[in-house]
KOLPA-414081 format. One line per 4 residues: number of its first residue (from 0); for each residue z, x, y of N, C-alpha, C. Coordinates in Angstrom, 2 decimals, decimal comma. Atoms other than C-alpha are relative to their C-alpha. Example, Ala and Ser with C-alpha at 12.3 -4.5 7.8 and 13.67 -1.06 7.14 Angstrom:
BEGIN
0	0,00 0,89 -1,19 7,80 12,30 -4,50 0,00 0,90 1,20; -0,06 -0,82 -1,19 7,14 13,67 -1,06 0,73 -0,77 1,09
//
This chain:
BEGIN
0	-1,33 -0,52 -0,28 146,18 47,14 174,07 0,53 -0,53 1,34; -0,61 0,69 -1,27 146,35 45,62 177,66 0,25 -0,84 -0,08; -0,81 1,37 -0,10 146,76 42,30 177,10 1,19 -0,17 -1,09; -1,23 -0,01 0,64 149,15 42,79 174,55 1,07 0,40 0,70
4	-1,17 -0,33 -0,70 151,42 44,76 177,09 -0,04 -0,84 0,80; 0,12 1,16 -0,89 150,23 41,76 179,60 1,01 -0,72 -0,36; -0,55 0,83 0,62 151,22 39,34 177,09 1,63 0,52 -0,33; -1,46 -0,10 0,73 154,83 41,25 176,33 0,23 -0,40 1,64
8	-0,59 -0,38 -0,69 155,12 41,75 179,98 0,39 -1,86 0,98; -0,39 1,03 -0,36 154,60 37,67 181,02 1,18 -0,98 -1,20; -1,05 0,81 0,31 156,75 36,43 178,40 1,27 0,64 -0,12; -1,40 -0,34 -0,22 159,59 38,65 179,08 0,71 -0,75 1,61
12	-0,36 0,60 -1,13 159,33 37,29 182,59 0,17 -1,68 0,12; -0,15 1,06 0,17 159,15 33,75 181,33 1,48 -0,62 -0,39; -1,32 0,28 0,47 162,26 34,13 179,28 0,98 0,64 0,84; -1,46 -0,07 -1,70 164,55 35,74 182,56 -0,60 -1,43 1,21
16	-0,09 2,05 -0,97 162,97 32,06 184,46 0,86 -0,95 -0,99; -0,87 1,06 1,08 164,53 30,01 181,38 1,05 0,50 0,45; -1,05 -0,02 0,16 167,32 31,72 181,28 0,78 0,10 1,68; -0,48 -0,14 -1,46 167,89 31,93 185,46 -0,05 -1,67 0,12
20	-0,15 1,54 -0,37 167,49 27,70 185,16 0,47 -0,06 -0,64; -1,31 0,39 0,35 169,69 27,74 182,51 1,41 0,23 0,76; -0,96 -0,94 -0,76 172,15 29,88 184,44 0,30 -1,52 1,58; 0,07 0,78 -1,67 171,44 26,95 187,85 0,49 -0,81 -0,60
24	-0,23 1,79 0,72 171,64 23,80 185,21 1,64 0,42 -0,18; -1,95 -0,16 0,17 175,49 25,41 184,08 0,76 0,07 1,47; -0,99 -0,29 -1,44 176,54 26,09 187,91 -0,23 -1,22 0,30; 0,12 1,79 -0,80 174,99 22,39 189,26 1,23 -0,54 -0,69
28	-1,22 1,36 0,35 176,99 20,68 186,35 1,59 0,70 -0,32; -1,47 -0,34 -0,30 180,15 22,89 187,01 0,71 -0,32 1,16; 0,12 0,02 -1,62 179,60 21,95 190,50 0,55 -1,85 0,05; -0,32 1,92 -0,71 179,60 17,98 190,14 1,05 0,06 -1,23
32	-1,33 0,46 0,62 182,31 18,17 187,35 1,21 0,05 1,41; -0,91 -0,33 -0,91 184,46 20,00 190,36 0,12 -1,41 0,70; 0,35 0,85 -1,43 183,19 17,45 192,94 0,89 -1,28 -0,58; -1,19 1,17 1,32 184,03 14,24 190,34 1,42 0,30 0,16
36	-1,14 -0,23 -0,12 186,99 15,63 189,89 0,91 -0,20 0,70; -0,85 -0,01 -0,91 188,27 16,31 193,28 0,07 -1,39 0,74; -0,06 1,35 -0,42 186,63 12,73 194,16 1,57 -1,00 -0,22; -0,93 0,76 0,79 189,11 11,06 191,80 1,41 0,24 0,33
40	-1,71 -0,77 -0,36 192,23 13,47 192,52 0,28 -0,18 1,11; -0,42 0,64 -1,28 192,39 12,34 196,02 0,20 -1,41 -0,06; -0,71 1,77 0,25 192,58 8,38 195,03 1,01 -0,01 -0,73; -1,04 0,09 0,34 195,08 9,24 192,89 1,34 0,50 0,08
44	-1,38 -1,23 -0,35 197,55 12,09 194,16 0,86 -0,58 0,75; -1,19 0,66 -1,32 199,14 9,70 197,24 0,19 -0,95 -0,82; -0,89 0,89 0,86 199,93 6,99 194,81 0,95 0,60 -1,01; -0,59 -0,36 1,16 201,33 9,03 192,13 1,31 0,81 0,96
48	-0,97 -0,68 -0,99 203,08 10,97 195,23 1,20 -0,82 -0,04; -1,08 0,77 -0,59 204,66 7,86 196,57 0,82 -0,66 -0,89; -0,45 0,79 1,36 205,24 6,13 193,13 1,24 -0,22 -0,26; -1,38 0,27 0,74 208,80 7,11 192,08 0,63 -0,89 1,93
52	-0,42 0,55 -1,33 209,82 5,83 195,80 -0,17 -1,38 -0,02; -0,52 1,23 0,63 208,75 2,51 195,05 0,51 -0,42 -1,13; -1,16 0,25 1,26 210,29 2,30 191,73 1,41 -0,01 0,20; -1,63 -0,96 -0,28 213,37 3,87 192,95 0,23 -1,63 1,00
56	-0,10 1,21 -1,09 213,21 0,75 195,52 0,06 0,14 1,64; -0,27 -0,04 -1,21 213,24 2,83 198,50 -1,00 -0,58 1,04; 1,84 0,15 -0,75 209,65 1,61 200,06 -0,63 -1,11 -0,74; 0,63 0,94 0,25 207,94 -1,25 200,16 -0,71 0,34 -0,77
60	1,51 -0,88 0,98 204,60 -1,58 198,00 -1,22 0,04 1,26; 0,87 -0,87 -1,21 202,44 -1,53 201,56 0,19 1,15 0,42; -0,25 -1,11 -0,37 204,21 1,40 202,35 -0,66 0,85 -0,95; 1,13 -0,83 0,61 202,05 2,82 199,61 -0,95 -0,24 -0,01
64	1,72 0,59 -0,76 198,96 1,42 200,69 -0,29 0,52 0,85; 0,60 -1,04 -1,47 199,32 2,71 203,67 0,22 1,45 0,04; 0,18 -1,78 0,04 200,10 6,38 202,47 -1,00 0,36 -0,44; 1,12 0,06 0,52 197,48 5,69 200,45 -1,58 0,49 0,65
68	1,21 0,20 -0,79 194,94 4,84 202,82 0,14 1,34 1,47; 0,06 -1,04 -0,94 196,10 7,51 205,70 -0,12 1,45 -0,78; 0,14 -0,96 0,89 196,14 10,28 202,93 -1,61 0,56 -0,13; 1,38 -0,05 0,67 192,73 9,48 201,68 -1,01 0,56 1,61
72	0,39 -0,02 -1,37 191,71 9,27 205,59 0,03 1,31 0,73; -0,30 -1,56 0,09 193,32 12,62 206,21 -1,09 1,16 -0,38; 0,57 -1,03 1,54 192,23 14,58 203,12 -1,53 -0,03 0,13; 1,91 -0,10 0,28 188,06 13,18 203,09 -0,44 0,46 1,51
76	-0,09 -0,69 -0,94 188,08 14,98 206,49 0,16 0,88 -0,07; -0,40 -1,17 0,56 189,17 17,64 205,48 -1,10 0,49 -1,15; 1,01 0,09 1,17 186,74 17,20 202,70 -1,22 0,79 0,11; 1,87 -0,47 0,26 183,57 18,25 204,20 -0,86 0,72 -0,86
80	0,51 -0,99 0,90 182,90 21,39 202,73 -0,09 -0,44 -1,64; 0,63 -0,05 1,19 183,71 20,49 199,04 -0,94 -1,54 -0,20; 0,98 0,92 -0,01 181,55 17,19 199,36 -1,50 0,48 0,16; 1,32 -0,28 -0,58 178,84 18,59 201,44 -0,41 1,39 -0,84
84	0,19 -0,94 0,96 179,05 21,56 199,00 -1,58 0,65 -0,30; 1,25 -0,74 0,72 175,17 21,64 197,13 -0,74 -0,05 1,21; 1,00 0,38 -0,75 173,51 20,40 200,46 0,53 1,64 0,80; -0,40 -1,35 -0,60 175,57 24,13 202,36 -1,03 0,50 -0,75
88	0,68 -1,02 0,65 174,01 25,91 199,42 -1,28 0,37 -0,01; 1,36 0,03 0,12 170,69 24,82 199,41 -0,50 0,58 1,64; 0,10 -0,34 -1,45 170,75 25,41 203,30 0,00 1,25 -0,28; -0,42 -1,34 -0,64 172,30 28,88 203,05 -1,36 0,91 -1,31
92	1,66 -1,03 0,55 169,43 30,20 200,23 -1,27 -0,47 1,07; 1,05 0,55 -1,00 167,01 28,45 202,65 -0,48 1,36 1,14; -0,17 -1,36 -1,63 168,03 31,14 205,52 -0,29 1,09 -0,65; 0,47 -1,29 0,82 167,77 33,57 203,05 -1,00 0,60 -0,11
96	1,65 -0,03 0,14 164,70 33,04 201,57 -0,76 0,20 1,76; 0,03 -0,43 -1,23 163,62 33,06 205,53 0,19 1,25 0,55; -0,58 -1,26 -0,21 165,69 36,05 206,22 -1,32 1,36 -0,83; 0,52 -0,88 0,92 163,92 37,89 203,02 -1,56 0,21 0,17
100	1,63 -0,31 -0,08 160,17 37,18 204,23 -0,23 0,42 0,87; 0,08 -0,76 -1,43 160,81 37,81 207,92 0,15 1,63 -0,53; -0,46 -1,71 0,43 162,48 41,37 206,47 -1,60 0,52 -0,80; 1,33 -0,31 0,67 158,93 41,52 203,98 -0,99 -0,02 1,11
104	0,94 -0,04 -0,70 156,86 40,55 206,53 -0,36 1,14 1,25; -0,13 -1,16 -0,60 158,24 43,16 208,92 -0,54 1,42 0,01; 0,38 -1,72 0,72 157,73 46,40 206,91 -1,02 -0,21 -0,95; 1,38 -0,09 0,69 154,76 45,44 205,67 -1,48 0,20 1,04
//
């Protein structure tokens, strides 16, 4: 009778680890779709900005090169956080985990 409640009690805990790395694998690749994403949407938002302006004929086509390029220059400065994004995260459970053994180790 014990190892049967053993045996219920490690594979209930096996299947909340599956399903807590499934749960990480859906947030990582929601994480680099975002990232992708926002990569791309910054090379293209100051051209598509400036676009009707050269059509229209008011602006050279360097003059969108160079909004281009001071935009992008701008903006990936601005960037840090969602770039540096998984490397914060992994840092800030880091302190945690830290935090949580100092606190165990304390009151124990």
């Amino acid at each position: 009778m014990k190892k049967d409640t053993e045996g219920k009690e490690v594979s209930k805990r096996l299947r909340k680890v599956i399903e807590n790395r499934k749960e990480i694998n859906v947030a990582e690749r929601n994480l680099e779709y975002f990232t992708t994403a926002y990569s791309y949407l910054i090379q293209v938002l100051p051209v598509s900005v400036v676009a009707p302006q050269y059509f229209a004929g008011n602006i050279a086509l360097g003059v969108v090169s160079q909004s281009s390029g001071a935009f992008n220059h701008i903006l990936r400065d601005l960037s840090v956080i969602v770039n540096q994004f998984e490397s914060l995260s992994e840092f800030s459970a880091g302190t945690l985990d830290y935090t949580l053994l100092n606190v165990f180790l304390f009151f124990t």
